[in-house]
Structures are given as C-alpha cells and as structure tokens.
VEXDOBA-814805 format. One record per residue (C-alpha): x, y, z; residue in three letters. Coordinates in Angstrom, 2 decimals. Each point is the difference from the previous one (the first is absolute). Last residue first. Layout:
# VEXDOBA-814805
<px->X	py->Y	pz->Z	residuo->ALA>;
...
# end
This chain:
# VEXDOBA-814805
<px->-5.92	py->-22.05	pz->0.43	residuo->UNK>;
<px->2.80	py->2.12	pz->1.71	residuo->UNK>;
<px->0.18	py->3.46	pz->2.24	residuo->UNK>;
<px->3.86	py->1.06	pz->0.55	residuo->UNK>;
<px->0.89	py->2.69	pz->2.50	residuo->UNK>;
<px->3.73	py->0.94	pz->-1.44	residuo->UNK>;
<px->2.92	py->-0.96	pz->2.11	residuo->UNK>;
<px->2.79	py->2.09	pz->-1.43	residuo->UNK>;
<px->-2.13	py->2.84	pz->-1.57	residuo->UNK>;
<px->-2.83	py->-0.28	pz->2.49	residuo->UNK>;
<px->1.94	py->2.64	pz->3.30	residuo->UNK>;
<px->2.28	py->1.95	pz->-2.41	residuo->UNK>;
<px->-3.08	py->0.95	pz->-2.06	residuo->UNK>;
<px->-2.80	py->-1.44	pz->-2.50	residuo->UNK>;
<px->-0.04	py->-3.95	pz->0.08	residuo->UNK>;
<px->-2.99	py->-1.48	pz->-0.59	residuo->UNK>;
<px->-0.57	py->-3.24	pz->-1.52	residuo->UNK>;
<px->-1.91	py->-1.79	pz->-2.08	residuo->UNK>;
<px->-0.53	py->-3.81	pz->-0.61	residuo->UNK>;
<px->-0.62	py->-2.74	pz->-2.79	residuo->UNK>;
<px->1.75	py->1.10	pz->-3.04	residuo->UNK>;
<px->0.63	py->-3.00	pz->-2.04	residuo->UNK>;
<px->3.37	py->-1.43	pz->-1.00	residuo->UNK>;
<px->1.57	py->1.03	pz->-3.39	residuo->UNK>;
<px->-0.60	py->3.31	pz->-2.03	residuo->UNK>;
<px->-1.64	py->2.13	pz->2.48	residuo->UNK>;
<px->-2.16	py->3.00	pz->0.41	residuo->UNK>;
<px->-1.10	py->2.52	pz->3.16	residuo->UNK>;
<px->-2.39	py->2.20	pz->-0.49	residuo->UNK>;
<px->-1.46	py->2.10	pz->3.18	residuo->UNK>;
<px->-3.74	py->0.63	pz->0.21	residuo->UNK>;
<px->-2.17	py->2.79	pz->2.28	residuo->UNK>;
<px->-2.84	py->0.40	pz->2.52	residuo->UNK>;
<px->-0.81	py->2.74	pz->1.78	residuo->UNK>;
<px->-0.42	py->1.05	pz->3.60	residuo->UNK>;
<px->-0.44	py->2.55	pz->2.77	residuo->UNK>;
<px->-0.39	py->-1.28	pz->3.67	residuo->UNK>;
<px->1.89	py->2.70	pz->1.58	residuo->UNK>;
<px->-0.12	py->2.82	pz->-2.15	residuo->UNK>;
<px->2.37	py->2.05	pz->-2.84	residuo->UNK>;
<px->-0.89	py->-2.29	pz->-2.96	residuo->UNK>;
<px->-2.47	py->2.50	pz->-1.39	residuo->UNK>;
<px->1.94	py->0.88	pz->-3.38	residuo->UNK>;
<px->-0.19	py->-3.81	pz->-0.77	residuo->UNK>;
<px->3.37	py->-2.60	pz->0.63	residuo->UNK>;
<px->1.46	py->-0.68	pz->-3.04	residuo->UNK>;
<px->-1.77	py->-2.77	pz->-2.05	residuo->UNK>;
<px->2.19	py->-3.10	pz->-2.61	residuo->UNK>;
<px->-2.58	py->-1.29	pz->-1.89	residuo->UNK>;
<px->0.29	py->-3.75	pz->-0.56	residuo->UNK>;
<px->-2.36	py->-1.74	pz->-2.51	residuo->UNK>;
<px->-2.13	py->2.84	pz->-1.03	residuo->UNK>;
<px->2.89	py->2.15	pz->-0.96	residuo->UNK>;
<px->3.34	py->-2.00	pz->0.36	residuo->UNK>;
<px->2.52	py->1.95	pz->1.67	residuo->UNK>;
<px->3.09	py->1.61	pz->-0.09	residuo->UNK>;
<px->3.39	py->0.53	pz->1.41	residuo->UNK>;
<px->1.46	py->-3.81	pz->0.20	residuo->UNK>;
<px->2.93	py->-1.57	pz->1.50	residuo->UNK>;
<px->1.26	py->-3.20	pz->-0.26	residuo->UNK>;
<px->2.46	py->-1.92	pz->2.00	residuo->UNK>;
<px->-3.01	py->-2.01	pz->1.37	residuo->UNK>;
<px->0.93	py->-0.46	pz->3.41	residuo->UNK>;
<px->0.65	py->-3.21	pz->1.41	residuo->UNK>;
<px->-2.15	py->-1.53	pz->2.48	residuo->UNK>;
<px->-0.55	py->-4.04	pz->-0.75	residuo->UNK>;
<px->-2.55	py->1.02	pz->-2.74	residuo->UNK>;
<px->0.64	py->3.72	pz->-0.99	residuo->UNK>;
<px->-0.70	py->3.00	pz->1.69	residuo->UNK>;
<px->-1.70	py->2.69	pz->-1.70	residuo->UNK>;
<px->0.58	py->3.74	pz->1.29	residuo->UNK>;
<px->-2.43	py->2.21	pz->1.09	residuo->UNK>;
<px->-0.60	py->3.32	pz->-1.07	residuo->UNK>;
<px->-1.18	py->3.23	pz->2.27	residuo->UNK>;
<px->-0.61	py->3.40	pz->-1.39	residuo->UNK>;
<px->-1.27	py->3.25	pz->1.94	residuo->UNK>;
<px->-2.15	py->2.15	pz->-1.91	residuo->UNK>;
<px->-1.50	py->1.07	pz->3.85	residuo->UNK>;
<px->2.02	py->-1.15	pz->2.82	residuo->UNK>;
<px->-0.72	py->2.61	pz->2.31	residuo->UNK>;
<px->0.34	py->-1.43	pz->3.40	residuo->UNK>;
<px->-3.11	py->-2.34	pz->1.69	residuo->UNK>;
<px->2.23	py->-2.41	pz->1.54	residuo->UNK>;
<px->-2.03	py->-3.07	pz->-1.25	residuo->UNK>;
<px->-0.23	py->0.81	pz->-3.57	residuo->UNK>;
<px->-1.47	py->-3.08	pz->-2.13	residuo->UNK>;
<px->1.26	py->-1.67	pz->-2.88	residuo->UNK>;
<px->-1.42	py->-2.82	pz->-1.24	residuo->UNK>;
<px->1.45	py->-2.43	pz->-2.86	residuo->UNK>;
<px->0.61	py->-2.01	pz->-3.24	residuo->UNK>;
<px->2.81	py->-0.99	pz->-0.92	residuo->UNK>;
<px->-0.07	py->-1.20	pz->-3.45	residuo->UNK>;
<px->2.09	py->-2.14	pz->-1.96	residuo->UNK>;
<px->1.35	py->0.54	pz->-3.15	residuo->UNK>;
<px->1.33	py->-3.52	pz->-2.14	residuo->UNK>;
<px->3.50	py->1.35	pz->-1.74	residuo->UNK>;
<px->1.23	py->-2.03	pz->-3.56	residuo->UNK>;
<px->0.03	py->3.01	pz->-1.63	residuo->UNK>;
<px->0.59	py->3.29	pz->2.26	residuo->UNK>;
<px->3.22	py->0.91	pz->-1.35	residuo->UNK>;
<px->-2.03	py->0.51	pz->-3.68	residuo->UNK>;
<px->-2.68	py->2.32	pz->1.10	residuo->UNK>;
<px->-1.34	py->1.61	pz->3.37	residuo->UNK>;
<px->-3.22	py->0.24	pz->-1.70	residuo->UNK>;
<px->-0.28	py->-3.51	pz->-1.09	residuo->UNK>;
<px->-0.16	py->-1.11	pz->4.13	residuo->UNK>;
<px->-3.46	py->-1.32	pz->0.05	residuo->UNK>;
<px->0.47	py->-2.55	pz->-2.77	residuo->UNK>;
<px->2.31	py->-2.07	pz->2.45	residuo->UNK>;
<px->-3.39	py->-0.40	pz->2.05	residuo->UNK>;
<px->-0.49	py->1.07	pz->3.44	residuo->UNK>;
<px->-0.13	py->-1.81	pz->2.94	residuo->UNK>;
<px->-1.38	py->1.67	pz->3.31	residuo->UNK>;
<px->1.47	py->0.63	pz->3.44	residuo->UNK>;
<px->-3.14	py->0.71	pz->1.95	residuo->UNK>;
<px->-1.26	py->2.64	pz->3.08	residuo->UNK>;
<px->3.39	py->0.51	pz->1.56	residuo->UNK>;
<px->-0.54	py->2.30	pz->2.60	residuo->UNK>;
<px->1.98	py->3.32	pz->0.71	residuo->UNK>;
<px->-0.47	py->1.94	pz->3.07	residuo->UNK>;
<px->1.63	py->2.96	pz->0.16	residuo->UNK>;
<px->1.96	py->2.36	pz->2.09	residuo->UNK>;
<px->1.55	py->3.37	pz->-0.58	residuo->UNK>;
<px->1.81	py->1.91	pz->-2.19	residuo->UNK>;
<px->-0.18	py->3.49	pz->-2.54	residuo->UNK>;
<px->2.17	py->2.50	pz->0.36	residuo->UNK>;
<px->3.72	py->-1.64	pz->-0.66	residuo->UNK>;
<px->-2.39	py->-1.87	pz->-2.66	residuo->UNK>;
<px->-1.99	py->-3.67	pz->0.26	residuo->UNK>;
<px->0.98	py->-0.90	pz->3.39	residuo->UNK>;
<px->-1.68	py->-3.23	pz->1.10	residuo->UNK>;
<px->0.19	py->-1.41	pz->3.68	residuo->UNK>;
<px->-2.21	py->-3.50	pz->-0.16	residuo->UNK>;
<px->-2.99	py->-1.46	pz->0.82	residuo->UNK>;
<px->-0.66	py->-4.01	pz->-1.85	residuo->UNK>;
<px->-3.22	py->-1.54	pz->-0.92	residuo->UNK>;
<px->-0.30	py->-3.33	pz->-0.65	residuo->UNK>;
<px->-2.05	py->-1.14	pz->-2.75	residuo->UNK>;
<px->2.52	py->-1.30	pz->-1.97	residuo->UNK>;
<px->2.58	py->-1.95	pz->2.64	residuo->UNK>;
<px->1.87	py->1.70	pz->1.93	residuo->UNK>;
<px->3.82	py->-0.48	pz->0.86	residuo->UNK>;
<px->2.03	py->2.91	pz->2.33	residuo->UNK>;
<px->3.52	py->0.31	pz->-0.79	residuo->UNK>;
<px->-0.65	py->4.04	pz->1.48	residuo->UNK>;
<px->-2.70	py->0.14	pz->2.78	residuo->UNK>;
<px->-3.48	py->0.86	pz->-0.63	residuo->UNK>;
<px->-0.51	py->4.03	pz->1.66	residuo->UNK>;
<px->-2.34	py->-0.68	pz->3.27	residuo->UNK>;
<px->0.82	py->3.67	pz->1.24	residuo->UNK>;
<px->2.64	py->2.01	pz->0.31	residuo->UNK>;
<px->1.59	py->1.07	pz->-3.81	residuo->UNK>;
<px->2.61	py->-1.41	pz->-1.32	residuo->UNK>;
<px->2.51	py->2.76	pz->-0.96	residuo->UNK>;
<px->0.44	py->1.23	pz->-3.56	residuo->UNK>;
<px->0.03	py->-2.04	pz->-2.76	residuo->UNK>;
<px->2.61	py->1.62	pz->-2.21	residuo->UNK>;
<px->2.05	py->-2.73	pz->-1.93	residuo->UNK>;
<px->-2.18	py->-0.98	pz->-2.59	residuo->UNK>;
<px->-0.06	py->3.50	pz->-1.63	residuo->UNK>;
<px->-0.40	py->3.62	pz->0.22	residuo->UNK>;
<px->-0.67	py->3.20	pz->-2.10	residuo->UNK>;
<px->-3.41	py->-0.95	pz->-1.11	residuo->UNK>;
<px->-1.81	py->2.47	pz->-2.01	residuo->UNK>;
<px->-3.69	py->0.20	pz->0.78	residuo->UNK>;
<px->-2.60	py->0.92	pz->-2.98	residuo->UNK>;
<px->-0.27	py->-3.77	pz->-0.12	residuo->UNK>;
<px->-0.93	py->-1.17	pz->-3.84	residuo->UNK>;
<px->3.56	py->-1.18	pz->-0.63	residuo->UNK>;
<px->-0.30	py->-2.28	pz->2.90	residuo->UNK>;
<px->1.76	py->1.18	pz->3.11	residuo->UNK>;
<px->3.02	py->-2.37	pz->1.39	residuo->UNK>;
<px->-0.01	py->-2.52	pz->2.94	residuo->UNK>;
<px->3.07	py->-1.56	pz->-0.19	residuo->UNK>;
<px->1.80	py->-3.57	pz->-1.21	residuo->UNK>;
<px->2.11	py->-1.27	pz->2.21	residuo->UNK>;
<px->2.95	py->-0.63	pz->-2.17	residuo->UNK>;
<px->0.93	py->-3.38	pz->-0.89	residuo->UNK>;
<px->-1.06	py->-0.08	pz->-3.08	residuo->UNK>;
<px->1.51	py->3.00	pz->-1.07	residuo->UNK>;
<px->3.36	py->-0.83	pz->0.14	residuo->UNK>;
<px->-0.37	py->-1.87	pz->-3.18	residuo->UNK>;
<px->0.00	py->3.06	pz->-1.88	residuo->UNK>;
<px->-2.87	py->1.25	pz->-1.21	residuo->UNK>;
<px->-2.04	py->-1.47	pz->-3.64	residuo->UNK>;
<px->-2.16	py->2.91	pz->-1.36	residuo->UNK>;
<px->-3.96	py->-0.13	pz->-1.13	residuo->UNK>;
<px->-2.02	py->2.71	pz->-1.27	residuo->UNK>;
<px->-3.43	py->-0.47	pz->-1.66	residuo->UNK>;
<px->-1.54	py->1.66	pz->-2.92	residuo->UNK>;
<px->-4.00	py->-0.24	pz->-0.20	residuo->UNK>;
<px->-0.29	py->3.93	pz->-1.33	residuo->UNK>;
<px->-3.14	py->0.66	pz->1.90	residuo->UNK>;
<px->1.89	py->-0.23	pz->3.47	residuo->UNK>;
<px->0.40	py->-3.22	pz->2.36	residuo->UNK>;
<px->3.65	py->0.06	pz->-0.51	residuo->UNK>;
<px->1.72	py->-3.13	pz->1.38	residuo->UNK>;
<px->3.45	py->0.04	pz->2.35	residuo->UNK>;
<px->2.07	py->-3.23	pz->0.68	residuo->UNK>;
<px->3.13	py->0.14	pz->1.94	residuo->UNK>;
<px->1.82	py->-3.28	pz->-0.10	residuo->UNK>;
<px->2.77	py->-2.18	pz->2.58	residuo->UNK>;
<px->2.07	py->-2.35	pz->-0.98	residuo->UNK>;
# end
C-alpha cells in the first residue's frame, strides 16, 4: 500500500495527509517543484532526456554514501542538464518528527537524505528541485511518498537563482519514512534511462 503524505509548515500548524492507491508505490516517483518554487512543473518521472557525453554514472550503478554520482537531469521541458548528486548522510529521525503530517503518519520513523548538488553542464537550472527516494534494507522501496519537510532537521532546497554555471552548488534534504525495516539507501531514478534501474547509494 502505498501513502502520500503532505505537512503544512504555515502559522496555522494544520497538516494534510491522503492514503493513494496502491499503485502508487510502484511508481517512479518524479521530480516535482516545492510549493515555494515560482516554477511550475509540467513533467514527470518519465522525461529524462538524453544522456549526455561525458563520464555520466551508469544506470544500476551501487555507491556507497560519499560517492558521488553525474547524471542527465531535466527538471522542466526548458530546463535540463547534468548533475552531480552526492549522498552526504542518511540520517534517523525520530517518530515525533513526523506530527505534522498527522494521523497516517503514526507509527513512521523519517529519515533524512541528506545531499550535494552540483551543476556540471552549466544550463539554467535555477529553482530547480531534486528529491531522493529512501531505499529500504535489502532494496525495496519505501511505498511512501512524502511532499514536505522537516525545518531544521531536513529542509528540502531548490536549486538558488544563480544555478546557471559549471561548478554551481547547494545542498538540500529528501524525507523518506517507514513503518517496518530501516531505511538504509537512496536512490535516483529521474527519467526513462534511472526509472527501471535506479543509481542506488547505501550505508
């Protein structure tokens, strides 16, 4: 079964959560704008472009956290290039951490991905959004996904107005959560060329 967990970070301190279809889970999960990104995103996991030349990490590739991986990202039908991502930490969070995205979210430990994000192709990716998604002990996927962060703990970043130039960077969080086995990896897998053999990085 798979769930879609939203939290509000506003004054108010309501939080949104919906259960989706079980079909969900299973879908590669895409690369969508944050509510705070003045961009509107009008595509999804399946558009990744081609790979670019160059010494792009291959797809099925395994990392460990650390490692740092270059790969073709499209963000927009005007906005793609390539990235390197690099796992900095996958952190554990406490149960307490996820009361904003209310009831379907008790029993969930949050982990956090924590990472680097640096623009090797030096095309306008400014306000673009990456996420990671968990990957659970012995490689499953999590079956839930979650639009929100954790402020202080896990802040999810878009990409600063200045990421337009080779060697640009920032550094961002994904949350990924779990009711039964332990989150130990990430994975990336954005476009037709990651979404079937996503390049994993692991504890």
């Amino acid at each position: 079964m798979g769930f879609a967990l939203s939290a509000c970070n506003g004054d108010d301190g309501e939080s949104a959560a919906k259960e989706t279809p079980a079909a969900s889970a299973s879908a590669p999960a895409s690369s969508e704008p944050s509510s705070e990104s003045p961009t509107d995103d009008s595509g999804d996991g399946g558009n990744g472009g081609e790979a670019p030349a160059g010494d792009v990490t291959a797809p099925g590739t395994k990392l460990k956290v650390g490692d740092r991986a270059v790969v073709p990202f499209r963000y927009t039908s005007d906005k793609k290039g390539t990235i390197a991502v690099t796992v900095t930490a996958i952190e554990k969070g406490a149960e307490s951490d996820m009361a904003a995205f209310g009831d379907k979210a008790k029993g969930m430990t949050p982990y956090f991905i924590k990472m680097k994000v640096e623009n090797v192709g030096g095309t306008d990716l400014s306000y673009a959004s990456l996420k990671l998604d968990g990957v659970l002990e012995g490689g499953a996927g999590t079956g839930v996904i979650l639009m929100g962060d954790i402020p202080g703990k896990c802040d999810r970043e878009t990409a600063p107005r200045d990421f337009t130039t080779k060697g640009a960077s920032y550094e961002t969080c994904s949350l990924a959560a779990t009711k039964t086995t332990p989150v130990t990896g990430a994975e990336f897998d954005e476009g037709d060329t990651y979404s079937d053999s996503p390049v994993v990085w692991a504890n």
